[in-house]
C-alpha positions in Angstrom: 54.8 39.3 -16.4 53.4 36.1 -15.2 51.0 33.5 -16.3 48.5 31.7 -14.1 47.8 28.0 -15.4 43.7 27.8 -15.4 43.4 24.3 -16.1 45.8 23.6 -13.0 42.3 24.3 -11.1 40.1 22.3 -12.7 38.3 19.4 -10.0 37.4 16.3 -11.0 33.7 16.0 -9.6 30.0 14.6 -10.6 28.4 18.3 -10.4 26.5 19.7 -13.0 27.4 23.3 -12.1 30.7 24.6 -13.8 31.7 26.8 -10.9 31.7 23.7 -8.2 34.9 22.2 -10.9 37.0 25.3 -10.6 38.7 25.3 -7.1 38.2 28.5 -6.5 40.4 29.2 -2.5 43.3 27.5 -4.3 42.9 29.7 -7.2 42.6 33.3 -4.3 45.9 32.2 -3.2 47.7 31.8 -6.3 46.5 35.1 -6.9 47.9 36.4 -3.8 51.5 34.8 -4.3 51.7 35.9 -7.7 50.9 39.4 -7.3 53.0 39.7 -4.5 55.9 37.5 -6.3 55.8 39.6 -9.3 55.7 42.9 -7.0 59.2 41.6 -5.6 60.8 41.1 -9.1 60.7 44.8 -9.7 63.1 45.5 -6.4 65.2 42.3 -7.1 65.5 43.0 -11.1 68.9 44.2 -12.5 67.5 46.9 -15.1 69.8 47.9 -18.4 69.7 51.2 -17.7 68.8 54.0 -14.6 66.1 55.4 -16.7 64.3 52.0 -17.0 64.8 51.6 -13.3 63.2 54.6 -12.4 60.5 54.8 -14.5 59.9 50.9 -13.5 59.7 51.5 -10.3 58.0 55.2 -10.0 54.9 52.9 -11.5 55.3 49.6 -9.8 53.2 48.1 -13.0 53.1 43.8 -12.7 51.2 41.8 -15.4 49.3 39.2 -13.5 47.6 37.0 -16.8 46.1 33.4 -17.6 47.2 30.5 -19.7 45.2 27.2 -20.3 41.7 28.8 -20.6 41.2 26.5 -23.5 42.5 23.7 -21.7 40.1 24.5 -18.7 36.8 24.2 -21.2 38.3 21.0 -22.4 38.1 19.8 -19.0 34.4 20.9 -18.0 33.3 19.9 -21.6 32.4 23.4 -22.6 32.6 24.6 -26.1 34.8 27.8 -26.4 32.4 29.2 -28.6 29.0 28.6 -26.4 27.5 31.1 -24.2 28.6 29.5 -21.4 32.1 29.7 -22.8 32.0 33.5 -22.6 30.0 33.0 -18.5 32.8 31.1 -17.3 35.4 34.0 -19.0 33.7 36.2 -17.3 33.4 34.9 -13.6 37.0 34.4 -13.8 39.0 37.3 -15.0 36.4 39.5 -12.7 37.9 37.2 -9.9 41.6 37.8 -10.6 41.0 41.2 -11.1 39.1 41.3 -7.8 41.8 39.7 -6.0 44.9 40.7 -7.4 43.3 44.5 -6.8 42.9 43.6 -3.0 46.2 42.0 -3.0 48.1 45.6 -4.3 46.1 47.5 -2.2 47.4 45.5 1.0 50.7 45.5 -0.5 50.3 49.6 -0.8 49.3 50.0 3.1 52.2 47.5 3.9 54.9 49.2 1.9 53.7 52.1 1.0 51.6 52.7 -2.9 53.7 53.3 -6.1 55.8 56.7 -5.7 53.7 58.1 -8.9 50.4 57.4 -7.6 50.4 61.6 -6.6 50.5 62.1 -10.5 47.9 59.1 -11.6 44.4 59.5 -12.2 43.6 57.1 -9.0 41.4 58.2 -5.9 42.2 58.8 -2.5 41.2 55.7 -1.5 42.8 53.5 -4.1 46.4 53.7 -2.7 48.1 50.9 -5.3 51.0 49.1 -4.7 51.4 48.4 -8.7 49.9 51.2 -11.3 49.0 47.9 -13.4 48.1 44.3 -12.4 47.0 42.6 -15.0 47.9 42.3 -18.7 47.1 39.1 -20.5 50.1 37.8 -22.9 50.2 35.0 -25.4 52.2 33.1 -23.5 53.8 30.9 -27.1 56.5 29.2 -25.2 55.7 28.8 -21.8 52.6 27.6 -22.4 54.6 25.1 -24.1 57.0 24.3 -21.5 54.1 23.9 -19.0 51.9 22.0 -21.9 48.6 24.1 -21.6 47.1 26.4 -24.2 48.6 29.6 -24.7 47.4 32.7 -23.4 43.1 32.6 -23.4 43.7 31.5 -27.2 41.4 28.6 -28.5 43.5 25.5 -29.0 44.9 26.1 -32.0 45.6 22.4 -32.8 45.0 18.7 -31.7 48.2 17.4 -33.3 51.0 18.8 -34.7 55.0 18.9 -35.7 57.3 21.7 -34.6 60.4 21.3 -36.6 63.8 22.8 -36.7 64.0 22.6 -32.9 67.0 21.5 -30.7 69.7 21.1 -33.6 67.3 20.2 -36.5 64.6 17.7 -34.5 60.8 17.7 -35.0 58.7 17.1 -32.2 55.2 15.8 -32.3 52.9 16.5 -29.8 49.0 15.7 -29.4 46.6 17.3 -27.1 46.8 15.0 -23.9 42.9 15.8 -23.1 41.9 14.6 -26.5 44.4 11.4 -26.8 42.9 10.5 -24.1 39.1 10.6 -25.1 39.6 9.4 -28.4 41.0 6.3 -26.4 38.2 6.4 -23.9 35.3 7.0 -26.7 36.9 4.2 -28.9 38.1 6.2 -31.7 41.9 7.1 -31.4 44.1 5.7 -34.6 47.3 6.6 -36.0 46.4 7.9 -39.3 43.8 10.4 -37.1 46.6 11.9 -35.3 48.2 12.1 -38.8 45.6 13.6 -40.3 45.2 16.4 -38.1 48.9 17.2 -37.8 48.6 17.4 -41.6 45.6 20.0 -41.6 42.1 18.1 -41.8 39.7 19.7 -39.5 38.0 16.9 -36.7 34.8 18.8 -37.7 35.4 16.5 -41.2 35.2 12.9 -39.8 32.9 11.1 -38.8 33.5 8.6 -37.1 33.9 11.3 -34.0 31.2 11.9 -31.8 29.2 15.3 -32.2 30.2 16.8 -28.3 33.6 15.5 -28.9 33.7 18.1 -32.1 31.7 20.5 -30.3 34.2 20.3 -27.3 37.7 20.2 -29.4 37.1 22.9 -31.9 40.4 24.7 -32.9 41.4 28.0 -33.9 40.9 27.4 -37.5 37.3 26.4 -36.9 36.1 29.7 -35.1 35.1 32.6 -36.7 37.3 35.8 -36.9 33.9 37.5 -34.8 34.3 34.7 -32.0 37.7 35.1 -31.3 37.1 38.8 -30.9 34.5 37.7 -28.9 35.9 36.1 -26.7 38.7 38.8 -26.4 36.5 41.5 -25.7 35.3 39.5 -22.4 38.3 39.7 -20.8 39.0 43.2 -22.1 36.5 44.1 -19.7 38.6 43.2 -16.9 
């Protein structure tokens, strides 16, 4: 498995068109790295067993995913429950799929498709390196480690405490994207970061600006039927 950080491709520019801020030839090569990367790990893997081996590499099956697709509205201002939420979902797992199909299939006339590929359901012309490419994860902890939202997950929180970590210690952390526009828009405090580490939605205050609430809704402000929503887009790919 292996995660690709969407926000990582986010650029900084006055156009009005979401697609000009998403840089799209550095995100094609990452793609191509991390297909190929992840094909490697098979061969260079030590595997608990020979049956795991086997049946690992009969298949050849890589999960190429995304982490930070959260983060990535954040940064082009786009609610994750608009429609244009769901467009930009949409134009980019189609993408990765896109590529990181072309990728195993150069990988399979290079060295040769997966040694089951005889027994699969693909045709002739579809001589895979990998059985599988993508499969999207939650990515919990390294999402943490690389401080991006996990997995294609709204952000689940703008502040909050994880205890019992490292011997005991508590950690708080605050959504770097909306520190810093609460600073910028002349609204950051204490007792707000308190307040929503302690539970109280940002949809409650008001001294926040409306696209600010629109752009920095959480988990616990979508609907059960838009985060299934928002699943099933991917799902397609």
């Amino acid at each position: 498995l292996g995660s690709i950080n969407l926000a990582k491709f986010y650029v900084d520019n006055s156009s009005m068109d979401w697609r000009e801020k998403v840089h799209w030839n550095r995100l094609t090569q990452v793609i191509n790295i991390a297909t190929h990367f992840l094909d490697n790990v098979i061969d260079a893997n030590k595997y608990a067993t020979k049956d795991i081996e086997e049946m690992t590499k009969a298949t050849r099956k890589i999960g190429l995913g995304v982490m930070g697709f959260a983060d990535l509205l954040i940064e082009l201002h786009i609610s994750y429950v608009s429609d244009t939420a769901k467009n930009v979902a949409e134009k980019l797992m189609k993408y990765i799929r896109e590529i990181a199909d072309k990728t195993s299939l150069e990988l399979g006339a290079k060295r040769g498709h997966f040694p089951a590929w005889s027994e699969s359901d693909y045709a002739i012309h579809n001589p895979y390196r990998n059985a599988c490419r993508l499969s999207i994860a939650p990515t919990g902890t390294i999402s943490m480690i690389a401080d991006t939202s996990s997995g294609i997950e709204p952000t689940f929180s703008l502040a909050w405490q994880k205890s019992n970590v490292l011997e005991g210690h508590s950690f708080f952390f605050v959504n770097k994207f909306f520190e810093a526009d609460a600073q910028k828009a002349g609204f950051h405090s204490e007792q707000l970061m308190a307040d929503l580490a302690g539970g109280v939605s940002l949809q409650q205050r008001e001294e926040v600006p409306q696209w600010i609430k629109d752009v920095y809704i959480t988990a616990a402000d979508i609907s059960p039927r838009e985060h299934v929503e928002m699943q099933s887009i991917f799902q397609q790919f």
